[in-house]
C-alpha positions as CSV (number, residue, x, y, z in Angstrom):
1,X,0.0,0.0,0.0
2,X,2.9,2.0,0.1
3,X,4.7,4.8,-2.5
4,X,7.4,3.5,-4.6
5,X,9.4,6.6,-5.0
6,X,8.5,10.5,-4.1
7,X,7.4,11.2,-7.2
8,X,4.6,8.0,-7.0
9,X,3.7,10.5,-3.6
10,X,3.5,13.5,-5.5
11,X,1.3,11.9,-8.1
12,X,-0.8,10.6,-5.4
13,X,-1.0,14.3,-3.3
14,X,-1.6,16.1,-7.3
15,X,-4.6,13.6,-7.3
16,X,-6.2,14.4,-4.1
17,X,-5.4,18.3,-4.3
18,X,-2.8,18.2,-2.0
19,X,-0.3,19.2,-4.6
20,X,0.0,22.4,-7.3
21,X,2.9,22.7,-10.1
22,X,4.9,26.1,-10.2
23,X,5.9,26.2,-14.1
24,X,7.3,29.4,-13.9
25,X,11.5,29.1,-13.7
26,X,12.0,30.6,-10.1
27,X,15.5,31.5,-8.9
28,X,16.7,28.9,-5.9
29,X,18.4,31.7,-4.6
30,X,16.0,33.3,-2.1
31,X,13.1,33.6,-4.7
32,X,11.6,29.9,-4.3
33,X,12.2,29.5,0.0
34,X,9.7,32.8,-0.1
35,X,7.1,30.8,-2.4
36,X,7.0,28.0,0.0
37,X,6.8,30.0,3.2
38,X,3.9,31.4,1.5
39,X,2.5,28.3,0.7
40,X,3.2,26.4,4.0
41,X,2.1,30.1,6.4
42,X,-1.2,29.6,4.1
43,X,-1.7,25.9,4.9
44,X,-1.6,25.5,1.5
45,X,-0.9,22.4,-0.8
46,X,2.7,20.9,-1.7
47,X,4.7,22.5,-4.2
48,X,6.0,20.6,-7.6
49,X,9.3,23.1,-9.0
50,X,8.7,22.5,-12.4
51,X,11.7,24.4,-13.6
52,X,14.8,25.9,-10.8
53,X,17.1,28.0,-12.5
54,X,20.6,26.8,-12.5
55,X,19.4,23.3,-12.7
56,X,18.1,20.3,-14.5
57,X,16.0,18.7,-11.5
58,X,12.7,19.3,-10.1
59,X,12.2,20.4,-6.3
60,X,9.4,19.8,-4.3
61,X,8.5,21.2,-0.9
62,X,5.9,21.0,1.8
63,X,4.7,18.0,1.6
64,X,4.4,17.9,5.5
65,X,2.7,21.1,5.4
66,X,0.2,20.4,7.3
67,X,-0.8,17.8,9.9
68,X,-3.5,16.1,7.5
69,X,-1.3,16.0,4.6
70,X,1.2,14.3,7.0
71,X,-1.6,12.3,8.3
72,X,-2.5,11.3,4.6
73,X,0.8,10.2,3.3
74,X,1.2,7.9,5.9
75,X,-2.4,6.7,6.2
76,X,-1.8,3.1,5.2
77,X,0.9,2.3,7.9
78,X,0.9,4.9,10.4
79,X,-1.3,2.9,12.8
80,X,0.8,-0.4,12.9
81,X,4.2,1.3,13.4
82,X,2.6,2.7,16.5
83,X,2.1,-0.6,17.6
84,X,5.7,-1.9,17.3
85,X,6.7,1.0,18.8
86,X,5.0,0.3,21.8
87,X,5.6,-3.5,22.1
88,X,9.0,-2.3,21.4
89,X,9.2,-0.1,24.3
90,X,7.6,-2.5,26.6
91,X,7.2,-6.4,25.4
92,X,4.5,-7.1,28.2
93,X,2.0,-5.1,26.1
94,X,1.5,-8.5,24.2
95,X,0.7,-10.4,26.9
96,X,-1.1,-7.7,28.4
97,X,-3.2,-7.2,25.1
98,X,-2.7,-9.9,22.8
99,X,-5.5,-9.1,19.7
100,X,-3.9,-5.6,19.8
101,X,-0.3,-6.5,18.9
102,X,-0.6,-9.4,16.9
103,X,0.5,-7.7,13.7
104,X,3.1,-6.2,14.9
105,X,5.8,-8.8,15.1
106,X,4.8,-9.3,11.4
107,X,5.3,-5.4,10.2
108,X,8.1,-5.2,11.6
109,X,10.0,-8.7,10.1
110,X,8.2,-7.8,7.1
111,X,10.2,-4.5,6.6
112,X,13.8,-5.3,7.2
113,X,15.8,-4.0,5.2
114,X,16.4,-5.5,1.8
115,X,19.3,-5.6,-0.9
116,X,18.4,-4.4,-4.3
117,X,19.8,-7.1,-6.7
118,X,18.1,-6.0,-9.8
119,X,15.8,-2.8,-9.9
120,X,18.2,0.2,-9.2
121,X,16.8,3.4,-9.6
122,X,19.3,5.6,-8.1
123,X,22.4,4.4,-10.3
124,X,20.2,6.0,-13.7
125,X,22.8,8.9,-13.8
126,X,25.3,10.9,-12.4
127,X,25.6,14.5,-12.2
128,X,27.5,16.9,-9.7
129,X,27.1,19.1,-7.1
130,X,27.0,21.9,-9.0
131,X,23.7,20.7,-11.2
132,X,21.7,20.1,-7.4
133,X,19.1,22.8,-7.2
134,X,20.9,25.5,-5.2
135,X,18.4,26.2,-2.8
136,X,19.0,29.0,-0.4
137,X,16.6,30.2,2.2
138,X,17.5,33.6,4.2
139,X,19.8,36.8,2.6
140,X,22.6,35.7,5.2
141,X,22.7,32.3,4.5
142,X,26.0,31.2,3.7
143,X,25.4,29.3,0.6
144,X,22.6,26.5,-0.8
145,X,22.3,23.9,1.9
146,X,20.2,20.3,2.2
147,X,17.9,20.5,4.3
148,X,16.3,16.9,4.6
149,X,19.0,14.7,4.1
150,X,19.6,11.7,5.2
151,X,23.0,11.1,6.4
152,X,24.5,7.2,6.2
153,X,27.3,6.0,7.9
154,X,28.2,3.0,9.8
155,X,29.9,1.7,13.3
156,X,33.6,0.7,12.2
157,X,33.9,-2.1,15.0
158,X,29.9,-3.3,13.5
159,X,30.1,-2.4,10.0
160,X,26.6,-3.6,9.0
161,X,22.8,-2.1,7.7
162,X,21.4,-3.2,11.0
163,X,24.5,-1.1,13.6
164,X,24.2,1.9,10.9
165,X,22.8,5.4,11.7
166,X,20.5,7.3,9.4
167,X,20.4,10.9,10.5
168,X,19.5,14.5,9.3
169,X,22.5,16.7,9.7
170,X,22.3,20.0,7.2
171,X,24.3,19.5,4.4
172,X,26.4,22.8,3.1
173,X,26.9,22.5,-1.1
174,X,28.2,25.9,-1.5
175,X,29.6,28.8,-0.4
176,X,33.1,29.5,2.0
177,X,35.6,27.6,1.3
178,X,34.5,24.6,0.2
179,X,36.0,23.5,-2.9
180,X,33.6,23.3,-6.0
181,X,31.8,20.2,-6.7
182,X,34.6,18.3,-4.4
183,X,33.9,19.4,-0.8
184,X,30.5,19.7,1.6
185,X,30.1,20.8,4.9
186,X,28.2,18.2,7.1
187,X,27.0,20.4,10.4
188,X,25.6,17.9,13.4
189,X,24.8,18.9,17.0
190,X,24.7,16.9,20.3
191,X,23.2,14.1,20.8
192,X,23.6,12.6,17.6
193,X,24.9,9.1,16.4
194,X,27.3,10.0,13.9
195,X,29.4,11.6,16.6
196,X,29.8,8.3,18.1
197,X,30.7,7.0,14.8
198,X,33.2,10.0,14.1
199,X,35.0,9.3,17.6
200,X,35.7,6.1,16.6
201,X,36.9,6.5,13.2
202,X,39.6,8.9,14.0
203,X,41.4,6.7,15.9
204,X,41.0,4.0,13.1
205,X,43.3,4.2,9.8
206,X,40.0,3.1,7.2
207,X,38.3,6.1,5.6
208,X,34.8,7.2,7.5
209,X,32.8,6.3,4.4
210,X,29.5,8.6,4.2
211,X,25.7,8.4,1.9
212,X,23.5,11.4,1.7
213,X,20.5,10.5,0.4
214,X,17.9,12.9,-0.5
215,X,14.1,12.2,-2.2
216,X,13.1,8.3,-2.0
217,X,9.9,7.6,0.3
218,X,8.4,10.2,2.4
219,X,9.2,8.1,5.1
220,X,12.9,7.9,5.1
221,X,13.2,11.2,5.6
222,X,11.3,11.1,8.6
223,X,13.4,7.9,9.7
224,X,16.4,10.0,10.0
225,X,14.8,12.5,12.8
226,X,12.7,9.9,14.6
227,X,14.2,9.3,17.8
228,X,13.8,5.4,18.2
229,X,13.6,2.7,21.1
230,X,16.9,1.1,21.2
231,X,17.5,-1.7,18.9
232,X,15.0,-0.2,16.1
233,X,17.3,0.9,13.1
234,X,15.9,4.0,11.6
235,X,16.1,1.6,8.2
236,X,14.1,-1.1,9.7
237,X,11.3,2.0,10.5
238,X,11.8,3.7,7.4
239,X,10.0,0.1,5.9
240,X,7.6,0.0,7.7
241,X,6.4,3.7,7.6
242,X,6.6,3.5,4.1
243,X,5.0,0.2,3.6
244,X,8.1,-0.5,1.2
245,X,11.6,-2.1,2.7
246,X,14.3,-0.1,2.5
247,X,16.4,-0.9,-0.5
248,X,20.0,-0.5,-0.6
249,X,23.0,-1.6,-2.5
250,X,26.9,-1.3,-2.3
251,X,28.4,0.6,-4.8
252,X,32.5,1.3,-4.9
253,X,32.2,0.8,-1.6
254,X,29.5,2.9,-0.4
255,X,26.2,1.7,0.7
256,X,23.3,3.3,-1.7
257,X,19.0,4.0,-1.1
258,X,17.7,2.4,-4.3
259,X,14.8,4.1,-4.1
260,X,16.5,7.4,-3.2
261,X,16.0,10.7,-6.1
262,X,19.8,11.5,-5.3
263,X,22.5,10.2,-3.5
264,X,26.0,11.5,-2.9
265,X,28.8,9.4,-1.9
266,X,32.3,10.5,0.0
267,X,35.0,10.2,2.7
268,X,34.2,12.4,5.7
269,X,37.4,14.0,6.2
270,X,39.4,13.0,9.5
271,X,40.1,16.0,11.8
272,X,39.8,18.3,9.6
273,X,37.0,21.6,10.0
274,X,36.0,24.2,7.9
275,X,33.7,27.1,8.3
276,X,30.0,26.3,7.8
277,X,27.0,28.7,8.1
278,X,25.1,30.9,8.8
279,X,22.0,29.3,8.4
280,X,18.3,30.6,9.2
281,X,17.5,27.8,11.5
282,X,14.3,26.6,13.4
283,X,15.2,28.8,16.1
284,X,13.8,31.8,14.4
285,X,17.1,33.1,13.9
286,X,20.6,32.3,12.1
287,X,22.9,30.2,13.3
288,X,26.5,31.6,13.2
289,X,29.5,30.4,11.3
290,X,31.4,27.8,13.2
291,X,33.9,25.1,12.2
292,X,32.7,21.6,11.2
293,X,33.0,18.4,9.3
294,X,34.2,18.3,5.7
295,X,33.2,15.7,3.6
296,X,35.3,14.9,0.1
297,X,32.8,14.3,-2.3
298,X,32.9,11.1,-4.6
299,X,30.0,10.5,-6.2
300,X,26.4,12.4,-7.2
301,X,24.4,9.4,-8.4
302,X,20.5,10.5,-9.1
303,X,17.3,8.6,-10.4
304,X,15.3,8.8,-13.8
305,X,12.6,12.2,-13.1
306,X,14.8,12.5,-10.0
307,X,12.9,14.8,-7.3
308,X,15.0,17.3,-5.0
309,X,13.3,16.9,-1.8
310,X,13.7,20.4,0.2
311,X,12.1,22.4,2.7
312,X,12.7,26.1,4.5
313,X,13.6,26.4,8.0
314,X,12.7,29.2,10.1
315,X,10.7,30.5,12.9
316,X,8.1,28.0,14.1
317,X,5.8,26.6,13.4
318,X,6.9,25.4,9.7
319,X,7.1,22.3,7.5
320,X,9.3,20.6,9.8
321,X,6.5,21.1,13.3
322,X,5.5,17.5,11.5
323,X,8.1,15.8,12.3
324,X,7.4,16.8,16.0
325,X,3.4,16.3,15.5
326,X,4.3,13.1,14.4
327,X,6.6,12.2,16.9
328,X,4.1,12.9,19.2
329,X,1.5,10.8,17.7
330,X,3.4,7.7,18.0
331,X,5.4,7.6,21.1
332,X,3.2,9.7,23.1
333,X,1.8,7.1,25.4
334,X,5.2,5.9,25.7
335,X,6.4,8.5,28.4
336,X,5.6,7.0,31.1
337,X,7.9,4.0,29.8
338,X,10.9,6.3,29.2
339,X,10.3,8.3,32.6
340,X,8.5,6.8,35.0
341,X,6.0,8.8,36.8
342,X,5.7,11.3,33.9
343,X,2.5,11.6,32.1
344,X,3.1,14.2,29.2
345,X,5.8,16.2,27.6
346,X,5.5,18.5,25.5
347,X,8.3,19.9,23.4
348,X,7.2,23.3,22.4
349,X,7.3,24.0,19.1
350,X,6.2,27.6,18.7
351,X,9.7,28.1,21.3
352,X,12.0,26.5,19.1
353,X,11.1,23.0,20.9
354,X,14.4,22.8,23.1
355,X,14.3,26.4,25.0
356,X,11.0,25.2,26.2
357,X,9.7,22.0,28.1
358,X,6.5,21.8,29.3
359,X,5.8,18.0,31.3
360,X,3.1,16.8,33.7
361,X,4.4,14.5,36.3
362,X,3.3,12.7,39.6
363,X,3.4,13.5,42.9
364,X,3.3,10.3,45.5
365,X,6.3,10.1,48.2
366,X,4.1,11.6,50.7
367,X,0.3,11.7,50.9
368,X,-0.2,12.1,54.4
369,X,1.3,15.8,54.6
370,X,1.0,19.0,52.8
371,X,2.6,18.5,49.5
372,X,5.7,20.4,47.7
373,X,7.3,19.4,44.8
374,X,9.7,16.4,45.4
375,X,8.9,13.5,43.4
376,X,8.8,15.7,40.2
377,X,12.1,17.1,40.7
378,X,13.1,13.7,40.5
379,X,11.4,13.2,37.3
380,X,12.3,16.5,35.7
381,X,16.0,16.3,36.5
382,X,15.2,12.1,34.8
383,X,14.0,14.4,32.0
384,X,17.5,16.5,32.0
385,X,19.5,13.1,31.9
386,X,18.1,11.6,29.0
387,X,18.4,12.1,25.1
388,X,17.3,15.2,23.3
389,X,15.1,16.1,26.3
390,X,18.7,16.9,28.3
391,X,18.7,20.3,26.0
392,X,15.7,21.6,27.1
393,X,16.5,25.6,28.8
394,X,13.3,25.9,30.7
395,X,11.5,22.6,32.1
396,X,8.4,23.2,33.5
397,X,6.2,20.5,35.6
398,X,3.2,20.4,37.4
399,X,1.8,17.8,39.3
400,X,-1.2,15.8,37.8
401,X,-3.3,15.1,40.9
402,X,-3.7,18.8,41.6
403,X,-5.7,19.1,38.3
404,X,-6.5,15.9,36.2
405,X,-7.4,17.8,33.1
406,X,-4.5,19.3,32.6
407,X,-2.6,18.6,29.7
408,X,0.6,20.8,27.8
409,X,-0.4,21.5,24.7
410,X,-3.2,23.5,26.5
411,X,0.0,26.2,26.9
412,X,-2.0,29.0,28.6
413,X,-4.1,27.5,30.7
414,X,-0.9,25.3,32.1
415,X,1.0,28.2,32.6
416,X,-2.0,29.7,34.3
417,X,-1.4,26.7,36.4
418,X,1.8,26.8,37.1
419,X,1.5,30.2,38.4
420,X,-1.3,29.9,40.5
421,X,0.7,27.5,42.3
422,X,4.2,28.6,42.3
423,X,6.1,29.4,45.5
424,X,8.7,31.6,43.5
425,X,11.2,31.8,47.0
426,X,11.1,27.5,46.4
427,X,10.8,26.1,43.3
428,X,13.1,27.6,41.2
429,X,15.9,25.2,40.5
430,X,18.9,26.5,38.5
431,X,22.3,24.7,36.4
432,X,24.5,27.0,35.6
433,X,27.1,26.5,33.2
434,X,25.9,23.7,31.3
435,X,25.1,22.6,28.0
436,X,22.4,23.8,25.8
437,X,21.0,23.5,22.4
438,X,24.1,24.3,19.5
439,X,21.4,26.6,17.7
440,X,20.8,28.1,20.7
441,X,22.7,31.6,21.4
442,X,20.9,32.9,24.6
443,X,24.0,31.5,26.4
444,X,27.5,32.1,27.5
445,X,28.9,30.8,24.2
446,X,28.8,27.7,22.0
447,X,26.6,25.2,23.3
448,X,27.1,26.7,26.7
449,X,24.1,28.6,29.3
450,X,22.1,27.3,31.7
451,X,18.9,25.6,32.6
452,X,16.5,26.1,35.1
453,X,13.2,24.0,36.6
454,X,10.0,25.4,37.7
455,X,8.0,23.0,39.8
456,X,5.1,23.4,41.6
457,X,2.4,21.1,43.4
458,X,-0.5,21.5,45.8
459,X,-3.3,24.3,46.3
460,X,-3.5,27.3,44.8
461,X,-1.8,30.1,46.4
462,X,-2.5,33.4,44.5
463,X,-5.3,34.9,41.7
464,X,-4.1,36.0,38.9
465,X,-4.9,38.9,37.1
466,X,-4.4,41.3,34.6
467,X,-5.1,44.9,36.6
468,X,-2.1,46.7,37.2
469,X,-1.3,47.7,40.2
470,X,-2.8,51.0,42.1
471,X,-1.1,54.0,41.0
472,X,1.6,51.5,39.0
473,X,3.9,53.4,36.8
474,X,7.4,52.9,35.2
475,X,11.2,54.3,35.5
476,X,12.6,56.4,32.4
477,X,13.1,54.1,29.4
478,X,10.2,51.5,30.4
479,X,7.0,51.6,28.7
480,X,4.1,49.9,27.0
481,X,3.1,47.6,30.1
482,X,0.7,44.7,28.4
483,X,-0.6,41.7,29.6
484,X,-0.2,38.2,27.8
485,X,-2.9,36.5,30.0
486,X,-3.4,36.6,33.5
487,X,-0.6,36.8,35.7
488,X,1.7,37.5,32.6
489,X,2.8,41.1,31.9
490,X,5.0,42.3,29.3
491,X,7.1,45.5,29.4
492,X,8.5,47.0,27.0
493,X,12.3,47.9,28.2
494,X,15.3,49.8,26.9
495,X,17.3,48.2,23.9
496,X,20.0,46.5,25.6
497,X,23.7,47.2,24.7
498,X,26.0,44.9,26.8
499,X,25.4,42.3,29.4
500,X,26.7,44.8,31.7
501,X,23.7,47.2,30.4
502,X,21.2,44.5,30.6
503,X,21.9,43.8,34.3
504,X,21.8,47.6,35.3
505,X,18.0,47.7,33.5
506,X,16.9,44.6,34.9
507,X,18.0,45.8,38.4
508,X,16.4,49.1,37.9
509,X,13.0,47.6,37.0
510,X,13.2,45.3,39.8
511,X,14.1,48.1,42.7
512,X,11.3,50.0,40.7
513,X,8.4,47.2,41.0
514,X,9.2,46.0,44.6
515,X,7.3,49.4,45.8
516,X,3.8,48.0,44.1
517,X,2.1,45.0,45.4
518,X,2.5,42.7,42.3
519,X,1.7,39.1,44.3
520,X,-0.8,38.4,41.4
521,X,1.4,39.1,38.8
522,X,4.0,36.3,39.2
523,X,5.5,36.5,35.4
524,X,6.6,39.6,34.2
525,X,9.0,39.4,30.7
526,X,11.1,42.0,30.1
527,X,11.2,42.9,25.8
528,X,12.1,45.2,23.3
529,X,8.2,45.1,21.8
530,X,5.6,44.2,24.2
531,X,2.9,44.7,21.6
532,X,4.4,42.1,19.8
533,X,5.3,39.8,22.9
534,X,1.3,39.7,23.8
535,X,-0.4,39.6,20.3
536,X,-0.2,35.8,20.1
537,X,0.7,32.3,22.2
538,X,3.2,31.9,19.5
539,X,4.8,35.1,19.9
540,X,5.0,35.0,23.3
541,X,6.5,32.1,23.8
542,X,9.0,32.8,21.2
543,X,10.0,35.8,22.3
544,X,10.7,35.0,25.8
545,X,12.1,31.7,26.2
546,X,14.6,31.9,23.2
547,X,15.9,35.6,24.1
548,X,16.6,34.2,27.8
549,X,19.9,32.4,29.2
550,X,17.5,31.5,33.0
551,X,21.5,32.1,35.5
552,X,21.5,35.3,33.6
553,X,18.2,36.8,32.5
554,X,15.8,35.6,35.9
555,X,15.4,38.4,38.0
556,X,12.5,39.1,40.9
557,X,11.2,41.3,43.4
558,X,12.3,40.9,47.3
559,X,14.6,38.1,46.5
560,X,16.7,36.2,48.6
561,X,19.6,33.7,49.3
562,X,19.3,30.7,51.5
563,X,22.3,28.9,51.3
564,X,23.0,28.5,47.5
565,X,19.3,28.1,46.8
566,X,18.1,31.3,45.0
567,X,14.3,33.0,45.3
568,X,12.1,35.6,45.3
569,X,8.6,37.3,46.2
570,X,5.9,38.8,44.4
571,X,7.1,38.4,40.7
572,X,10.0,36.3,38.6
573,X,11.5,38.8,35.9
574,X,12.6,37.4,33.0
575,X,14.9,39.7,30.6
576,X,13.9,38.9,27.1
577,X,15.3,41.4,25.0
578,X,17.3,41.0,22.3
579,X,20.9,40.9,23.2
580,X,24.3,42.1,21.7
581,X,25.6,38.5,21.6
582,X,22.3,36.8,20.3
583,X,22.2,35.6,16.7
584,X,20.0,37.9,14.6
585,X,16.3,37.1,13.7
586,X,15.4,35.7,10.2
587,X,14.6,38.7,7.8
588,X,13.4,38.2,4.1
589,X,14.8,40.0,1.5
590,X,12.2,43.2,0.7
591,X,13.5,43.0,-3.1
592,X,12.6,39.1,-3.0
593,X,9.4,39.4,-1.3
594,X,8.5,42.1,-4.1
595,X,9.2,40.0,-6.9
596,X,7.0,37.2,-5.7
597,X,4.9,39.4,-5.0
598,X,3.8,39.3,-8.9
599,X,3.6,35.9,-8.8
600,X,0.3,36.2,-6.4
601,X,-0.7,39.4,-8.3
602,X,-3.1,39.2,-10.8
603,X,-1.9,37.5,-14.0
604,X,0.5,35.9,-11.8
605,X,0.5,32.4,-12.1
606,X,0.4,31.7,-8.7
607,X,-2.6,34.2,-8.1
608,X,-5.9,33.2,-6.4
609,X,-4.5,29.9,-5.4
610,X,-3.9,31.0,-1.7
């Protein structure tokens, strides 16, 4: 029941008006990343390039544009991968519920991966980097990047399919000083298994042999982000989302996706970095130029009516919020397997998903006295120890017995909450110079800030509202105060200049505000635009928890010191201006936006569709 290639999906989306053709050549260079933002801010349908300048390939884009379409391409499988994932994570399930997991031994067997012995798509041509669609997003971007491959490599000591790792690291084809057509730059972060696999080839004298695939089924793109249950290649889950077994063969060496649109073959260079970036990430802003892998290109094989499989990164939500929505969908009853006592986390996408944590755990230790968070502060810092959830800034958790309906992708009403309940001299819990997310420049430096965890259980200890105080005003240089939602106010504060500036503003504020009774006010955000901060969930949430380093930037009225434990009365401040060392915000180009502008505009071709 599954596609056979990415262009039998586009066929498929084209039939059931999930998919439009732009005919019109469009430049990759800026002009066709501001068509697709268009498209995907519109929840409109996927987008067939019929004809990129510079090259002889088709793109398409936004595919996942929206949760239905995601929901669609995977309709025929999505509901007995769920399954294996959840016997998977916990084999008693079968025992437990026998009619229920019957299948799923059988999807999964029945989509290991499988050696191509005679169709091979992939190996219909070659071509070079050159000829790839040159597809580049933001004006400060530093060249034309991938950005959904799917990165190959495999454990030296295991070399295998079933001990490889299949990941999506960006992929840098021009730009720098990358040679032409022989050299990319291969960016990865924390937390990722080709790291492991790097580590280990250093210190081995074989080449570290790399694939980038791009294109082939939907699903394989998705393999390489899905964090997986140990023991569950990405390969082996690739089959089964996609109904198809992952095909693969060896050529000169280098393992091949049959059913890939393009693959590129080479040696990732041994301790050796170059500059990579900027690139407009999913932060909402760039992230700077740093030194990274180099890989020595070899090979560009590609397929008959080869597709370029691409998509835009920028401020959330976009294409790529459907990785995370389905992520959600199919391991979201599983968190109380990974971290016991936990029942919900939510990843917030609107915040960049790592600056933001939002979980719901349990409290039980003691249930004949009054309660305070201890339990959950077990679980959160559980949460902090484990996997992509250790880069989370700002974890918050509530306890689920003091309001069964809660859930966290109800963001308001938890933080509502949260803040009803919060004991602001207790249950703030800092780490200070740790590690944080690489695209993340709120910090200290590189992959360096701090975290902090907000947990709160029992009865309600404050209303909240949104009345300022009697006779409230503001020193010099503050203005605009607006609220977000009760208990939430936004101020608009001086543009900061240095740290050193920042900290003289925020304790000014704070000496300011400790005259006025602001008890029911326990959140007040400190922002260059508090118009902005307030208009929308999205924009609050943005604004504040991606503009904030918590040791640096969390302020509060009447505060104190007991021991090394850190407090406060009244209100938590947080300063979420924009800062001198912060990575700018994502801008399109006003010349770019003009000239697709005609393209909407009557006689355009794209006009009316949106």
């Amino acid at each position: 029941m599954g596609y056979k290639s990415l262009r039998d999906c586009a066929v498929d989306l084209e039939k059931n008006n999930h998919l439009i053709r732009v005919k019109s050549e469009v430049d990759p260079e800026l002009e066709v990343a501001e068509i697709h933002r268009r498209f995907f801010d519109n929840k409109g349908p996927a987008l067939l390039f019929e004809n990129i300048k510079g090259s002889p390939f088709q793109g398409i884009s936004n595919i996942y544009g929206t949760f239905e379409r995601t929901d669609f391409i995977f309709r025929h499988t999505l509901k007995n991968v769920k399954k294996v994932i959840e016997l998977k994570a916990d084999p008693t399930r079968l025992l437990k519920n026998p009619f229920r997991y019957l299948s799923a031994p059988f999807t999964a067997l029945s989509a290991l991966p499988m050696k191509s012995r005679f169709s091979k798509p992939v190996l219909y041509g070659k071509t070079t980097i050159d000829q790839l669609p040159q597809i580049k997003s933001w004006p400060m971007d530093g060249g034309a990047f991938i950005t959904l491959p799917q990165v190959y490599t495999e454990d030296p000591e295991q070399s295998s399919v079933m001990n490889s790792n299949l990941g999506m690291y960006r992929i840098q084809l021009s730009g720098n000083n990358y040679k032409n057509n022989q050299e990319i730059g291969l960016h990865y972060q924390l937390h990722r298994g080709i790291g492991v696999h790097h580590t280990k080839y250093n210190q081995l004298d074989q080449p570290f042999k790399a694939s980038i695939f791009v294109g082939g089924l939907p699903s394989h793109a998705f393999a390489a982000i899905m964090p997986l249950p140990e023991g569950l290649s990405e390969l082996t889950f690739a089959g089964m989302l996609g109904g198809r077994r992952f095909r693969y063969l060896k050529q000169n060496g280098f393992m091949l996706s049959t059913d890939a649109d393009f693959c590129i073959t080479g040696i990732i260079k041994k301790n050796v970095k170059k500059p990579e970036g900027p690139f407009g990430d999913h932060l909402g802003y760039y992230s700077l130029t740093h030194d990274f892998p180099v890989m020595e290109v070899k090979d560009v094989y590609h397929r008959k009516d080869a597709l370029w499989h691409f998509t835009v990164v920028g401020r959330p939500p976009q294409e790529d919020s459907s990785f995370g929505y389905l992520i959600h969908e199919l391991v979201k009853e599983l968190a109380s397997q990974e971290f016991p006592g936990i029942h919900e986390i939510n990843a917030v996408d609107a915040a960049g998903v790592h600056p933001l944590l939002l979980a719901i755990g349990s409290e039980r230790y003691m249930p004949f006295r009054d309660k305070k968070p201890e339990e959950i502060l077990i679980q959160a810092n559980h949460i902090l120890g484990s996997g992509q959830t250790s880069l989370a800034k700002y974890l918050f958790i509530v306890d689920k017995a003091d309001d069964p309906r809660i859930n966290t992708h109800d963001i308001s009403h938890f933080f509502t909450h949260l803040l009803e309940r919060i004991d602001l001299s207790r249950d703030l819990h800092f780490q200070t110079k740790t590690s944080i997310d690489t695209l993340d420049y709120s910090g200290t430096g590189w992959n360096s800030g701090s975290k902090v965890i907000i947990a709160c259980s029992g009865d309600k200890k404050r209303t909240l509202s949104s009345n300022l105080p009697e006779n409230f005003n503001l020193p010099q240089g503050f203005s605009n105060p607006q609220f977000f939602q009760k208990g939430i106010l936004a101020i608009q504060a001086p543009k900061s200049n240095s740290l050193e500036n920042a900290q003289e503003d925020c304790l000014r504020i704070v000496k300011h505000l400790e005259q006025f009774d602001t008890s029911q006010i326990p959140m007040i955000i400190l922002v260059d635009d508090s118009q902005f901060a307030t208009q929308t969930l999205n924009n609050f949430v943005w604004v504040t928890f991606t503009r904030s380093n918590p040791s640096h930037d969390i302020h509060g009225t009447h505060t104190s010191h007991e021991y090394k434990h850190w407090g406060c009365r009244n209100s938590m401040i947080i300063d979420a201006r924009v800062k001198e060392h912060h990575a700018p915000p994502l801008i399109p180009d006003p010349k770019i936006v003009k000239k697709v502008d005609k393209l909407f505009s009557k006689g355009g071709e794209l006009y009316g569709i949106l």
